[in-house]
N, C-alpha and C positions, 0 to 999 in steps of 0.2 A: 482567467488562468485556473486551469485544474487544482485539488489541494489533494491531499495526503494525508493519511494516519500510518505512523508505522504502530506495530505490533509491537508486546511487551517484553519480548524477546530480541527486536531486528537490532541489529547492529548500531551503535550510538555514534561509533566512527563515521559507519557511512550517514547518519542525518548531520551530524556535526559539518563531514567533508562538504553536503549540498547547501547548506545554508552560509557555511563559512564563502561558498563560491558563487551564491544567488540569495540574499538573504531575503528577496521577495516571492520566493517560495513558499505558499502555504504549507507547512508541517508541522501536522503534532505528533505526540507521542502516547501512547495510551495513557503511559503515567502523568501525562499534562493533563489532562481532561479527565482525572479519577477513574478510570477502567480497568486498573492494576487490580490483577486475580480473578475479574469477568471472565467467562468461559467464551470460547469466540464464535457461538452465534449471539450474545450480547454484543460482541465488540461489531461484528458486520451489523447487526441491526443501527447501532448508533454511527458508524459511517455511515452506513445507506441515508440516514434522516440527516447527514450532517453532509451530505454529497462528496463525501472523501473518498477514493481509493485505497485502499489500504495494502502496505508492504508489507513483506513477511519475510519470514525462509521456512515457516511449518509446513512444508509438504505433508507430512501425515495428516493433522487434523482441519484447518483454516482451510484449504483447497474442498474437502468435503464440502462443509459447509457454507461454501461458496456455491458450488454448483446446485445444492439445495434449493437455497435461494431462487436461484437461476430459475430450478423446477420449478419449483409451483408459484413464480411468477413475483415474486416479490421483487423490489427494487435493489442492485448491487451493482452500483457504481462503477467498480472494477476491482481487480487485486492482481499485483504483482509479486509470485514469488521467485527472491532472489536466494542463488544456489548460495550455500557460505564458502562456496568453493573457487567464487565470481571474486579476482580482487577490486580491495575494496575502490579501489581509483576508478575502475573499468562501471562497478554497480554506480558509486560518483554520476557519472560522464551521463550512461543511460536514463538516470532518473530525471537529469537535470535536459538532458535532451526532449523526454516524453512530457516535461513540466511547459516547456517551453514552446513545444510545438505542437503542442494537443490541443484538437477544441474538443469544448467543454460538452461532454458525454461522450463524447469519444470511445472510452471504454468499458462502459455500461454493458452488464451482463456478462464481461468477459475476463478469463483467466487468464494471465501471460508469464511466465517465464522468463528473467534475466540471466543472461543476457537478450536479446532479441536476436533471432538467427533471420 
């Protein structure tokens, strides 16, 4: 099974909602693992070494340097940013969906946006 880092901003409803509904989902949370106040090319380097995914909703910064990564060839697992505009039942449904039907690298090197269209 794929695992997860959400970011120290993402919404604590929606990890609450996917664990309360699959509690065999790997997820942590930046603040679980001491990353609280890391700037997020630390946070993607420690996913990448820890083969998380990592969820967000920072469209400004975290998606930059994502694709960074990408660039010049470094390891980045994947990243999912979700809109906060996404209810939270609907971002729910999706993660728990991608958790469960994903094989593992799956989404290696790649950006996606929640919802999935």
């Amino acid at each position: 099974m794929i695992k997860f880092l959400a970011d120290e901003n993402f919404n604590n409803q929606i990890v609450r909602g996917i664990l309360r509904q699959n509690p065999d989902i790997d997820l942590v949370r930046v603040q679980d693992v001491n990353l609280s106040g890391f700037d997020d090319p630390t946070v993607l380097d420690w996913a990448a070494k820890q083969e998380r995914i990592v969820l967000t909703h920072d469209v400004a910064t975290m998606i930059t340097f994502a694709y960074q990564r990408i660039q010049v060839g470094l390891s980045m697992p994947g990243l999912f940013e979700v809109s906060r505009r996404v209810p939270v039942g609907l971002a729910i449904e999706e993660i728990i969906l991608i958790a469960e039907c994903s094989l593992e690298g799956e989404w290696e090197g790649q950006v996606r946006f929640l919802p999935l269209r």
